[in-house]
MDTraj code that builds the backbone (N, CA, C; nanometers):
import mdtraj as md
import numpy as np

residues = "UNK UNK UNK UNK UNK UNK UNK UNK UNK UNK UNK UNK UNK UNK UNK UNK UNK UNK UNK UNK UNK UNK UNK UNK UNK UNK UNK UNK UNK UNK UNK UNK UNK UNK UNK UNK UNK UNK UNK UNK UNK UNK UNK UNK UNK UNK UNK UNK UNK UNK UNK UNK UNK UNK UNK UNK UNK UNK UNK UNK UNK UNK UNK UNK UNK UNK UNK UNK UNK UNK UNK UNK UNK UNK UNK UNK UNK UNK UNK UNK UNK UNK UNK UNK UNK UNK UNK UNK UNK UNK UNK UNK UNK UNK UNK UNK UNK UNK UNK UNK UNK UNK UNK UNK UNK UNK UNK UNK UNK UNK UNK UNK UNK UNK UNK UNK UNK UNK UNK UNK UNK UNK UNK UNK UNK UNK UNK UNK UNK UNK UNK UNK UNK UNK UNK UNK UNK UNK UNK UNK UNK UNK UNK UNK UNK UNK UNK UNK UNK UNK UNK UNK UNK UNK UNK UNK UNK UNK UNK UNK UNK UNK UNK UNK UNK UNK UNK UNK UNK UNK UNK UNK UNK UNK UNK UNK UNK UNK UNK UNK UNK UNK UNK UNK UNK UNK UNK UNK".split()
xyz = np.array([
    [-3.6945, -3.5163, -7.6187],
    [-3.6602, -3.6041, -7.5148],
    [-3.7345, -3.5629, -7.3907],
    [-3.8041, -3.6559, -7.3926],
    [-3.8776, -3.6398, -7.2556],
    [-3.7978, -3.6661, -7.1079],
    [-3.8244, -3.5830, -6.9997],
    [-3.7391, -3.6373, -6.8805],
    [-3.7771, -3.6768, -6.7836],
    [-3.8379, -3.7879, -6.7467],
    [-3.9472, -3.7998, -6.6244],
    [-3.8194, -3.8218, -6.4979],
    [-3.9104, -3.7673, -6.4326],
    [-3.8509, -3.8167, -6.2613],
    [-3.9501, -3.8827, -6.2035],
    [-3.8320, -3.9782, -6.1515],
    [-3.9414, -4.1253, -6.0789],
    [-3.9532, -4.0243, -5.9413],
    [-4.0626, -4.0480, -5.9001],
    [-4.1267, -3.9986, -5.7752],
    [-4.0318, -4.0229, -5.6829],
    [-3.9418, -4.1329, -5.6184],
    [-3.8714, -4.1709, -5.5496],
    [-3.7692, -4.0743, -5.5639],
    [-3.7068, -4.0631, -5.6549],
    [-3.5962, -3.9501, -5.7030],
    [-3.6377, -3.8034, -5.6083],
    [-3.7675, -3.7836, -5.6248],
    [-3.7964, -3.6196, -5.6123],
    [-3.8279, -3.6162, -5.4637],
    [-3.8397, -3.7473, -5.4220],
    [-3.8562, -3.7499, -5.2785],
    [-3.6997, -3.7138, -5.1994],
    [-3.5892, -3.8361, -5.2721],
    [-3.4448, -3.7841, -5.2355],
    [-3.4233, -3.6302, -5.2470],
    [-3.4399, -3.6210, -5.3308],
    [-3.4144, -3.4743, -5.3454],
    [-3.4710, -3.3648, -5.2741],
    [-3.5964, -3.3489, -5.2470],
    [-3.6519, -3.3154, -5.1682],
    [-3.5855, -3.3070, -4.9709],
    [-3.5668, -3.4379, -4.9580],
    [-3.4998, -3.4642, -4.8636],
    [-3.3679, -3.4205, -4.8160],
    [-3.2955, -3.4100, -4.9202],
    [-3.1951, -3.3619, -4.9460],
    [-3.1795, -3.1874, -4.9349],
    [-3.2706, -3.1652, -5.0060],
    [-3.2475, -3.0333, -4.9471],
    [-3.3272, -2.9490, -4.8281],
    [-3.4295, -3.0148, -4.7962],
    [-3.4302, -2.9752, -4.6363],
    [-3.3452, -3.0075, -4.5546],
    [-3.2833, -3.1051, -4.5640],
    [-3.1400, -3.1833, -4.5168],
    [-3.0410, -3.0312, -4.4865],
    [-2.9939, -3.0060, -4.6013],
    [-2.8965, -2.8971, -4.6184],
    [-2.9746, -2.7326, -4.5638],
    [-3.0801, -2.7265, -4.5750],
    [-3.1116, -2.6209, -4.5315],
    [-3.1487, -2.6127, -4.3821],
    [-3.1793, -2.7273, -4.3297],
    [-3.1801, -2.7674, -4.1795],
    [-3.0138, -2.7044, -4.1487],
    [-2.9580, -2.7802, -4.1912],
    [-2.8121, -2.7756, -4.1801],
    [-2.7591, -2.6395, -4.1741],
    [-2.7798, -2.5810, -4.2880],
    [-2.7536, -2.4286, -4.2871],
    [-2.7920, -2.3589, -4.1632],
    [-2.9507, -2.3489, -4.1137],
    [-2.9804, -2.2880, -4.0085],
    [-2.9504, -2.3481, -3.8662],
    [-2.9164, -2.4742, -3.8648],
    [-2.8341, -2.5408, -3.7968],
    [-2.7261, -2.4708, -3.7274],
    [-2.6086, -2.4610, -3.8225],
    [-2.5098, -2.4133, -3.8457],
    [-2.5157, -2.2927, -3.7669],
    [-2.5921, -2.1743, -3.8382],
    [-2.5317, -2.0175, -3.7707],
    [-2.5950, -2.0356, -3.5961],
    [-2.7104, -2.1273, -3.5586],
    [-2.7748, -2.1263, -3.4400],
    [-2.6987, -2.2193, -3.3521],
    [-2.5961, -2.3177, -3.4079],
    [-2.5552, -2.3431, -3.3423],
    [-2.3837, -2.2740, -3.2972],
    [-2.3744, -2.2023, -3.3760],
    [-2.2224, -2.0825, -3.3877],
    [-2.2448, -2.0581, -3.2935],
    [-2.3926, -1.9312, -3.3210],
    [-2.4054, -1.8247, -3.2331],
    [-2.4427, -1.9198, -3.0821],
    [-2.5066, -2.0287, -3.0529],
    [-2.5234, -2.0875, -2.9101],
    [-2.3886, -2.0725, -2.8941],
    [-2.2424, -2.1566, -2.9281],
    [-2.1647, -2.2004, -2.8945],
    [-2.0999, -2.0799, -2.8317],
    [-2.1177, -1.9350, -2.9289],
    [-2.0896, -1.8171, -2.8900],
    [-2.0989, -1.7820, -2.7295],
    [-2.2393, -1.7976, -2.7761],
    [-2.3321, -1.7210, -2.5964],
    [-2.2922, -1.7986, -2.4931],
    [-2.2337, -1.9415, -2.5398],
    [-2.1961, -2.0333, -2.4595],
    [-2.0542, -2.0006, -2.3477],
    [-2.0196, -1.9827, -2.4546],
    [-1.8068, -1.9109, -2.4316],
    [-1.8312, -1.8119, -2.3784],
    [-1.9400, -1.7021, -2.3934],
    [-1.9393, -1.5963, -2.3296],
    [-1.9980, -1.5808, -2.1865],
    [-2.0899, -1.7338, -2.1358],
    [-2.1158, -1.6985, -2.0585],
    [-2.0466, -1.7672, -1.9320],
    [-1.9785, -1.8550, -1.9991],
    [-1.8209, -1.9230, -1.9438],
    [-1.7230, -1.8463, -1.9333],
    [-1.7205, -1.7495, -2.0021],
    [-1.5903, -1.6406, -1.9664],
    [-1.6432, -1.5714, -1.8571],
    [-1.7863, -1.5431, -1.8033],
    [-1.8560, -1.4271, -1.7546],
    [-1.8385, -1.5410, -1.6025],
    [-1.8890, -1.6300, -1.5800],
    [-1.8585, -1.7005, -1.4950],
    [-1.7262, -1.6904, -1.4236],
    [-1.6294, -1.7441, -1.5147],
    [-1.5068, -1.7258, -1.4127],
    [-1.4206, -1.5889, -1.4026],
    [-1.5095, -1.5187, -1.4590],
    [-1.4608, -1.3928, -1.3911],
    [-1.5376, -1.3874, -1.2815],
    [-1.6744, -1.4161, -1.2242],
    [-1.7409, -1.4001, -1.1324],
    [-1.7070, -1.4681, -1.0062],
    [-1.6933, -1.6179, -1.0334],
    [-1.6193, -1.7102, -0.9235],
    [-1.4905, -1.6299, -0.9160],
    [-1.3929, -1.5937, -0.9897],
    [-1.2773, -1.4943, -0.9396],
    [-1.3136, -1.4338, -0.8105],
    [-1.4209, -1.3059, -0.8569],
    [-1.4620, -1.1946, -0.7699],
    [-1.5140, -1.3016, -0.6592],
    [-1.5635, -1.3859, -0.6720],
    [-1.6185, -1.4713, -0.5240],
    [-1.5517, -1.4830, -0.4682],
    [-1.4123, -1.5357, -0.4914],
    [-1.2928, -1.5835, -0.4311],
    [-1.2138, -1.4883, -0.3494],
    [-1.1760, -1.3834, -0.4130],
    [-1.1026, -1.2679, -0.3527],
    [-1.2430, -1.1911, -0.2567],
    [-1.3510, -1.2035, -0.2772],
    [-1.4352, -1.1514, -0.1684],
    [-1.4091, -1.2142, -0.0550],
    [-1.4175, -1.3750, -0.0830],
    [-1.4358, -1.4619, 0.0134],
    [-1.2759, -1.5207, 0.1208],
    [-1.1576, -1.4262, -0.0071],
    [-1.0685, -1.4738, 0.1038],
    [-1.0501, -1.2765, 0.1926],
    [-1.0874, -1.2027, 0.1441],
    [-1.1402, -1.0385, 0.2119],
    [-1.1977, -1.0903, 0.3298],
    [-1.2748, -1.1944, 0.3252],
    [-1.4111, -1.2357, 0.4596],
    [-1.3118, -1.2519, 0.5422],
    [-1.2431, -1.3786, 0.4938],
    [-1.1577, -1.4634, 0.6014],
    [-1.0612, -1.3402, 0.6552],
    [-0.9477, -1.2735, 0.6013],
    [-0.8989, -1.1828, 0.6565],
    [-0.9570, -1.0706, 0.7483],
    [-1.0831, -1.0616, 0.6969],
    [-1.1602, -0.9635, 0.8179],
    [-1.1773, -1.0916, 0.9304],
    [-1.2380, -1.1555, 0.9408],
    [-1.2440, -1.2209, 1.0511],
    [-1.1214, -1.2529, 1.1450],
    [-1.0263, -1.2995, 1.0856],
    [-0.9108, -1.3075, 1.1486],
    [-0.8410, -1.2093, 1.1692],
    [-0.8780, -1.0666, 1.1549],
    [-0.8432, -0.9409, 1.2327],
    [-0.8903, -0.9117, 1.3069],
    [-1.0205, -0.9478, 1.2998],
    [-1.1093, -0.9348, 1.4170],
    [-1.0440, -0.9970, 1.5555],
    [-1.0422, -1.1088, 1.4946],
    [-1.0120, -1.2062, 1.6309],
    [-0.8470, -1.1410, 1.6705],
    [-0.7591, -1.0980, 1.5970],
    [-0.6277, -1.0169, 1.6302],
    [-0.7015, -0.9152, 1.7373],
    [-0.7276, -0.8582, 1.6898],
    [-0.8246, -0.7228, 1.7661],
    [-0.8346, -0.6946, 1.9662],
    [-0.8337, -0.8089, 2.0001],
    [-0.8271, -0.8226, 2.1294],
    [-0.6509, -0.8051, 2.2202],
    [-0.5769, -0.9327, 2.1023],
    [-0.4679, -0.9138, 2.1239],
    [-0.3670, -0.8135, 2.1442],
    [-0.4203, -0.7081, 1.9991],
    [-0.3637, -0.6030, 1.9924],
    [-0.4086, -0.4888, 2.0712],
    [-0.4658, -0.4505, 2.1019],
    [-0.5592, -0.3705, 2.2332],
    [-0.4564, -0.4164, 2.3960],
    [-0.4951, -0.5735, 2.3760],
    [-0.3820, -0.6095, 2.5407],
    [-0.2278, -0.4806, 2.5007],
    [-0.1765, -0.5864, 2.3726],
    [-0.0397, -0.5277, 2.3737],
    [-0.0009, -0.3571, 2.3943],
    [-0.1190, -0.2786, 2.2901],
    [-0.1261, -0.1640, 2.3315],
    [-0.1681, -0.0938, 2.4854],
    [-0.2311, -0.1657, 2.5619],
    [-0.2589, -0.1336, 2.6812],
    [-0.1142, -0.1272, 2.7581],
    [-0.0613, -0.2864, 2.7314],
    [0.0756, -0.2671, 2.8064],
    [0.1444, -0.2332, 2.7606],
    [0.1766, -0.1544, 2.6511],
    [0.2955, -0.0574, 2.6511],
    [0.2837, 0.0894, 2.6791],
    [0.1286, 0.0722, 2.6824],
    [0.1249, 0.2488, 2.7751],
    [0.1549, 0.2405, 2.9026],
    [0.1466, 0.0858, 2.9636],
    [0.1433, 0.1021, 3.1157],
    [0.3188, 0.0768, 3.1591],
    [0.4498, 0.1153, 3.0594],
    [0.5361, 0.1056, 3.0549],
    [0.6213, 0.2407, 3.0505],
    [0.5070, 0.3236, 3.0415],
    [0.5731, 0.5153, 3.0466],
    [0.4880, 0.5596, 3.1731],
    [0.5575, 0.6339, 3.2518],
    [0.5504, 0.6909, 3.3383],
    [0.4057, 0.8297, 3.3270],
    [0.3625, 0.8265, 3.4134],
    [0.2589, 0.9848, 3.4071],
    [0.3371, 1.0907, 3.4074],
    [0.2878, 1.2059, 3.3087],
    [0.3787, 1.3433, 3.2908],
    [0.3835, 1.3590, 3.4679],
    [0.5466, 1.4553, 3.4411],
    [0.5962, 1.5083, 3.5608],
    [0.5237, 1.4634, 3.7011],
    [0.5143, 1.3000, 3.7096],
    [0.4893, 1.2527, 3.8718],
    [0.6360, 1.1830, 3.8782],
    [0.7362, 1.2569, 3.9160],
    [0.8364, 1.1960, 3.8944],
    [0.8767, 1.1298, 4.0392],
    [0.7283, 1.1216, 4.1508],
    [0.7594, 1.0429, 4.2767],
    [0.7476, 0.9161, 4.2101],
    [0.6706, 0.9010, 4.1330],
    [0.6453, 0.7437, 4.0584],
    [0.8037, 0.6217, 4.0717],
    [0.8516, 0.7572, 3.9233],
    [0.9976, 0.7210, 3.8801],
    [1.0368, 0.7051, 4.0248],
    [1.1086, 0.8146, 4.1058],
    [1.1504, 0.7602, 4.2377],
    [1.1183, 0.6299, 4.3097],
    [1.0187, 0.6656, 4.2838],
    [0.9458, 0.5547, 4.4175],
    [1.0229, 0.3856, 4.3368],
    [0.9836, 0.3950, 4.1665],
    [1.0029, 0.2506, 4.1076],
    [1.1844, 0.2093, 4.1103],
    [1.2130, 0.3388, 4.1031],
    [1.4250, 0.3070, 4.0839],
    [1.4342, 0.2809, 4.2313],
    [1.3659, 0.3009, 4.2922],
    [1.3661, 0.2723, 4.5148],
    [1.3661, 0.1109, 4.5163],
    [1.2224, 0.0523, 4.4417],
    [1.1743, -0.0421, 4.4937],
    [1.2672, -0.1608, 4.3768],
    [1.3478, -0.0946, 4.2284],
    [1.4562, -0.2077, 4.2187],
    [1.5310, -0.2020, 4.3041],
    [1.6186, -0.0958, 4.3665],
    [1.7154, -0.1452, 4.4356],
    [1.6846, -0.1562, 4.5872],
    [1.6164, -0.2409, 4.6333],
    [1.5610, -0.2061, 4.7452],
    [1.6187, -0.3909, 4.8186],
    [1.6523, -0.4838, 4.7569],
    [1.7407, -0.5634, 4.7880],
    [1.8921, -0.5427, 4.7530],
    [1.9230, -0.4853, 4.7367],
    [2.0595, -0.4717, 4.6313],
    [2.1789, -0.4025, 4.7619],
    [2.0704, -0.3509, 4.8732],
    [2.1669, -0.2969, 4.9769],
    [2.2653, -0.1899, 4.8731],
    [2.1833, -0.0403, 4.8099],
    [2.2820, 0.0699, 4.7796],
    [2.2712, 0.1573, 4.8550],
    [2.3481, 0.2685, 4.8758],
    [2.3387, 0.3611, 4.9621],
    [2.2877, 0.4824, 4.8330],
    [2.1859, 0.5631, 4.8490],
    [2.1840, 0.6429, 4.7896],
    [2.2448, 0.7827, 4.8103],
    [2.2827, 0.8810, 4.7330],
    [2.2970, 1.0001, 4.8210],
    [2.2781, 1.1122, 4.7634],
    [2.1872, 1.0970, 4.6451],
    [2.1065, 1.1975, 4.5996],
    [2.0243, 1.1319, 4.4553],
    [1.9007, 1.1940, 4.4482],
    [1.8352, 1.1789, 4.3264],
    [1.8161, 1.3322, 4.3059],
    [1.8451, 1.3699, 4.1953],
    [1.8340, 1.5210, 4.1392],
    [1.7170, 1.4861, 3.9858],
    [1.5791, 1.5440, 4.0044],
    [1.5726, 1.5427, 3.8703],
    [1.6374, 1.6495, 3.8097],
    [1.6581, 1.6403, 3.6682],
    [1.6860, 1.7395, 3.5686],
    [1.5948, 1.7961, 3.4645],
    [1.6421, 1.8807, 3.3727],
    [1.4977, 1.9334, 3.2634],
    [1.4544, 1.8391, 3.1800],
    [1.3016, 1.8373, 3.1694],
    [1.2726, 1.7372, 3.1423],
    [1.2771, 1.8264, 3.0087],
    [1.2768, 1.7391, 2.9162],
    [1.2690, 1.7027, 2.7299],
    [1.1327, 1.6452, 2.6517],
    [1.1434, 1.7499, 2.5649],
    [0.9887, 1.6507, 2.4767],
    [1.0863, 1.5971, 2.3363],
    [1.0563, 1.4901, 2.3921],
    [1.1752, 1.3798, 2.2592],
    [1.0538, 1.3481, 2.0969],
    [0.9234, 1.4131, 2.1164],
    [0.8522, 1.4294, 2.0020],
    [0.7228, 1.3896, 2.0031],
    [0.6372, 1.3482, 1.9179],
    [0.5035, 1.3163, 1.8828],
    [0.5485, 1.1982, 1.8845],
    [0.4240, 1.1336, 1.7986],
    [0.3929, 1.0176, 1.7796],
    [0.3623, 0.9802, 1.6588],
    [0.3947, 0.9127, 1.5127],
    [0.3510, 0.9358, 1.3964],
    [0.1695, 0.9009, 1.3862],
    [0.1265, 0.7752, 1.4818],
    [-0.0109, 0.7883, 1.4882],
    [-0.1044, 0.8467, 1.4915],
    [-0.0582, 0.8982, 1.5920],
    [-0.1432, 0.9750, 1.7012],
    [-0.0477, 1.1348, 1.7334],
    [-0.1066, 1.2024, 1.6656],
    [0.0030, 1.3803, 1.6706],
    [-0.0804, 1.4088, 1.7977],
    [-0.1225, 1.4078, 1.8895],
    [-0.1789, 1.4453, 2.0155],
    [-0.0849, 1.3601, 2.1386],
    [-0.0292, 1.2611, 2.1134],
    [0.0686, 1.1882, 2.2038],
    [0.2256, 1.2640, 2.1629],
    [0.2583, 1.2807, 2.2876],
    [0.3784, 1.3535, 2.2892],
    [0.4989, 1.2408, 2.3497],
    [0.6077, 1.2305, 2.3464],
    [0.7112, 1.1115, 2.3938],
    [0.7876, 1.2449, 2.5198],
    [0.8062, 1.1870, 2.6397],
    [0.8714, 1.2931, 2.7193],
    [0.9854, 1.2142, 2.7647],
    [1.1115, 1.3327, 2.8416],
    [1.2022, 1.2216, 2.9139],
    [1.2101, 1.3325, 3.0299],
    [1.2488, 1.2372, 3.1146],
    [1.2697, 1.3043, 3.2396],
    [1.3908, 1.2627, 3.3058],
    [1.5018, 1.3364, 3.2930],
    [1.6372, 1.2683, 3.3438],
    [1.6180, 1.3246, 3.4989],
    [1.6762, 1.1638, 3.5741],
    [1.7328, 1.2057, 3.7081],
    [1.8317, 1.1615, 3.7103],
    [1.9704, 1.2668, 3.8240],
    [2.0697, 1.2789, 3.8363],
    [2.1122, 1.1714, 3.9554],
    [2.1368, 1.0371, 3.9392],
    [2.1233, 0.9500, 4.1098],
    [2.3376, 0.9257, 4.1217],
    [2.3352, 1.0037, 4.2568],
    [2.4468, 0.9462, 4.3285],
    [2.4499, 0.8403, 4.3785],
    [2.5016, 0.7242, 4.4003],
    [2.5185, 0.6112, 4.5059],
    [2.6571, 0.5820, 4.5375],
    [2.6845, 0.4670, 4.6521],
    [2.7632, 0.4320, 4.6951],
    [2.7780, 0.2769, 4.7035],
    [2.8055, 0.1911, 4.5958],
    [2.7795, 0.0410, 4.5262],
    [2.9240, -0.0031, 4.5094],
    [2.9177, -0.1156, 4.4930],
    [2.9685, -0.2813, 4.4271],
    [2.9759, -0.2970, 4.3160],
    [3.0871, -0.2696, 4.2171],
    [3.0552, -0.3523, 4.0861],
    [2.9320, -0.4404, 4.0658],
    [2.9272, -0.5097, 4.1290],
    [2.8470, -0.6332, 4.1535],
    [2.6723, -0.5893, 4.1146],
    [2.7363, -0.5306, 4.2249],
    [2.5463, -0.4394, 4.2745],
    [2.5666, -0.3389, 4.1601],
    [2.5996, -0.2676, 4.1399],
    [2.6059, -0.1688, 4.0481],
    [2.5338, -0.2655, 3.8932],
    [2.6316, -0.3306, 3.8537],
    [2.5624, -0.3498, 3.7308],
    [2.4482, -0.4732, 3.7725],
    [2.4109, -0.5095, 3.8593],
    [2.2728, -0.5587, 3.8902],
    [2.1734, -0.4730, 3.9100],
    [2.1639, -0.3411, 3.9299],
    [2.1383, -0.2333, 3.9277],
    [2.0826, -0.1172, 3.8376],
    [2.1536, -0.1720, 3.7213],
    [2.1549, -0.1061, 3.5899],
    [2.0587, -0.1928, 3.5072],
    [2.1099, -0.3582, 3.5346],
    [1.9995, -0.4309, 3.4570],
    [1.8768, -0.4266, 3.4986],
    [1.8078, -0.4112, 3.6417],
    [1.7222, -0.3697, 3.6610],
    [1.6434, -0.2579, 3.5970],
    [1.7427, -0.1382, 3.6299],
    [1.6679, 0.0042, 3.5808],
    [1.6172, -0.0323, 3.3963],
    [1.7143, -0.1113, 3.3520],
    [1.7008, -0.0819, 3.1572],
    [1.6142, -0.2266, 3.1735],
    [1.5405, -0.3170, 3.1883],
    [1.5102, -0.4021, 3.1864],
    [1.3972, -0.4650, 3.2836],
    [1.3552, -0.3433, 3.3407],
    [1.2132, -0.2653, 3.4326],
    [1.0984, -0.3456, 3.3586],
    [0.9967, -0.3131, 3.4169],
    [0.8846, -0.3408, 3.4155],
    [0.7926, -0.1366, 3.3344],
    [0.9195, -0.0415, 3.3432],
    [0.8731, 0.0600, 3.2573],
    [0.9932, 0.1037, 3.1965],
    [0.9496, 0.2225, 3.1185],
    [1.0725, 0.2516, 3.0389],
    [1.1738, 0.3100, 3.0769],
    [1.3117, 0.2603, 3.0809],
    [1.3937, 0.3978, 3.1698],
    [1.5100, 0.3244, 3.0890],
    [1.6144, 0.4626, 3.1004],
    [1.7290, 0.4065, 3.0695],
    [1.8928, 0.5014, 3.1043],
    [1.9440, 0.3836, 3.1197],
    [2.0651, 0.4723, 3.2021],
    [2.1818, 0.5229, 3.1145],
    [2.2141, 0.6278, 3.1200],
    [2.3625, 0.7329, 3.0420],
    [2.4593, 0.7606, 3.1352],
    [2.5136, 0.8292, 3.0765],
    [2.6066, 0.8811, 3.1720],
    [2.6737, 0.8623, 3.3023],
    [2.7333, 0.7245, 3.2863],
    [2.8171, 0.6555, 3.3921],
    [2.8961, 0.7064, 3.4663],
    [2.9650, 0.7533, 3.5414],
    [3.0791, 0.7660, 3.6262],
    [3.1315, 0.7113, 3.7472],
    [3.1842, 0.6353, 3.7236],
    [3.2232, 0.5509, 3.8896],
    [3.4089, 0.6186, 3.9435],
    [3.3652, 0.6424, 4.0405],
    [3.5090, 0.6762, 4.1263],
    [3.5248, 0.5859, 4.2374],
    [3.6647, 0.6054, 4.2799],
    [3.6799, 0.5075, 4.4031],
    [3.6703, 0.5631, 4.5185],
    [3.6199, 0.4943, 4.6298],
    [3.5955, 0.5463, 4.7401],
    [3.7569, 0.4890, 4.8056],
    [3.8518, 0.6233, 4.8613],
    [3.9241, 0.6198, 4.9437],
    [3.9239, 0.5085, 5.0735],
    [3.8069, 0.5652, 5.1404],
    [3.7837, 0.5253, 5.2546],
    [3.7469, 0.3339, 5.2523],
    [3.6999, 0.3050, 5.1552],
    [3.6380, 0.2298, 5.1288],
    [3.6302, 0.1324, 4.9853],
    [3.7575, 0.0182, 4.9879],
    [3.8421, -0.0250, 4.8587],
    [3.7168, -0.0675, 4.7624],
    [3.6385, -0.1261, 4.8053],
    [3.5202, -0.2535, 4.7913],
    [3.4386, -0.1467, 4.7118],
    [3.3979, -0.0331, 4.7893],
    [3.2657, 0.0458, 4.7443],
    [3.3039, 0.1595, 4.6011],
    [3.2450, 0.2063, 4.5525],
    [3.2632, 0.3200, 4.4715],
    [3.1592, 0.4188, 4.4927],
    [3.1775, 0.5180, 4.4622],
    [3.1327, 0.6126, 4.4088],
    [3.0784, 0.6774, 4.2445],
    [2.9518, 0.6494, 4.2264],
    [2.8455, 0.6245, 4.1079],
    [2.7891, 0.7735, 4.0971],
    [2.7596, 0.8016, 3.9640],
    [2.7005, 0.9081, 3.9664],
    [2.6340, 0.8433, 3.8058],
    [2.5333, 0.8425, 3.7917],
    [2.4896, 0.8107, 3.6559],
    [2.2904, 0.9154, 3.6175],
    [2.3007, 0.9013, 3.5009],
    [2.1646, 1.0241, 3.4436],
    [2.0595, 0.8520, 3.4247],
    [1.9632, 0.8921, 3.4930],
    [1.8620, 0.7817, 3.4259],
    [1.7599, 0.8202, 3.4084],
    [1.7196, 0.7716, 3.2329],
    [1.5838, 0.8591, 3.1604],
    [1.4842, 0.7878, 3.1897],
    [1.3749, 0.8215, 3.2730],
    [1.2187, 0.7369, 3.2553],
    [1.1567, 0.8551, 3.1458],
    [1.0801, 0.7657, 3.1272],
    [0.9660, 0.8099, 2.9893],
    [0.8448, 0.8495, 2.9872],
    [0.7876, 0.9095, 2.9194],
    [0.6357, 0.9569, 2.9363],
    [0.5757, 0.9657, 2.7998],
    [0.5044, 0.9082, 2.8288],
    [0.3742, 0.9551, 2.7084],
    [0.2631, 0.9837, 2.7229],
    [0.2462, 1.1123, 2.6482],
    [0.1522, 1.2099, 2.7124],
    [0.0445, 1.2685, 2.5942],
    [-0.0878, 1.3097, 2.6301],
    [-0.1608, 1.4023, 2.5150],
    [-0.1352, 1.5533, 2.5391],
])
top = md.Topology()
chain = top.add_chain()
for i, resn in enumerate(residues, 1):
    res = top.add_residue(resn, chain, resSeq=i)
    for name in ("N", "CA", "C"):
        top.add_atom(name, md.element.get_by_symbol(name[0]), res)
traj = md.Trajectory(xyz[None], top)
C-alpha cells in the first residue's frame, strides 16, 4: 500500500507545526515578558511610595521652616519674662511701677535667699533662679487683690505666697499685708 500525500496536506502540516512551535516559543517569551513586566510594576510602586514620603518630608521641612521665625519670637519673649540674675532693682523697680496707681503704702521690701529652683532639660547651662522678696504694705481688700493680679499676671514672671493680712487698729478700712513674692531668673 502505497501512501501518497497530496502536497496540500504537507503544506497544512507543515503550517501547523510552525504554528505550534511559534506558539511554544511564544509562550515561555511571553511568561517570562509578563514576568519582567510584574516585576517592574512592583519596582515602580515601591518607588512612587519612596517619592511620596520624600515629597511629603519636603513639605514638612518647608513648613518648619516657615514655623522657624515664629518660634524664635515666642522664645525671645519668654526670656524677656525672667528677670537678670541678682538685679533685684529691676524686680523692685517693676512691683513699684504695678502698684504705682493703686495708691499702697509700702513699708518695706526685704529681699530674701535667693534659690536655684534647677536647670533646664534643654539647655543644662540655663539655670531657673528665684528670688523671694519680703513686701510689707498698708492696702484695701480692693487694692490688695488688684495688686496681686497684677504681680501674678505681669508682663514677667513673679509670683505671690505667703499671705498675711492683719487689721489696722488705727485704721478700719486699711490692713496690714505682709506677703513673699517670687520673681524669676534664668540664667547660664
Amino acid at each position: 500500500m502505497d501512501l501518497k500525500i497530496k502536497p496540500q496536506a504537507l503544506f497544512y502540516i507543515t503550517l501547523c507545526v510552525c504554528i505550534l512551535v511559534t506558539a511554544m516559543l511564544g509562550k515561555t517569551t511571553l511568561f517570562s515578558s509578563i514576568k519582567a513586566w510584574q516585576a517592574l510594576k512592583k519596582e515602580a510602586g515601591l518607588k512612587e511610595g519612596e517619592l511620596q514620603r520624600r515629597y511629603e518630608t519636603l513639605k514638612e521641612i518647608e513648613k518648619l521652616k516657615k514655623d522657624i521665625p515664629e518660634i524664635e519670637k515666642t522664645y525671645t519673649d519668654f526670656h524677656k519674662k525672667f528677670f537678670p540674675r541678682e538685679d533685684l532693682s529691676r524686680a523692685i523697680k517693676e512691683i513699684a511701677d504695678i502698684s504705682k496707681d493703686l495708691d499702697i503704702e509700702f513699708s518695706s521690701l526685704t529681699p530674701l535667699s535667693v534659690n536655684k529652683l534647677g536647670e533646664t532639660s534643654l539647655n543644662k547651662s540655663l539655670s531657673l533662679w528665684s528670688f523671694p522678696i519680703l513686701i510689707k504694705i498698708k492696702t484695701d481688700y480692693a487694692k490688695l487683690i488688684d495688686f496681686m493680679k497684677r504681680i501674678e499676671n505681669g508682663p514677667k514672671f513673679m509670683k505671690v505666697e505667703n499671705l498675711s493680712i492683719r487689721k489696722n487698729p488705727s485704721n478700719l478700712l486699711m490692713h496690714e499685708v505682709e506677703m513673699t513674692v517670687y520673681v524669676f531668673s534664668l540664667q547660664q
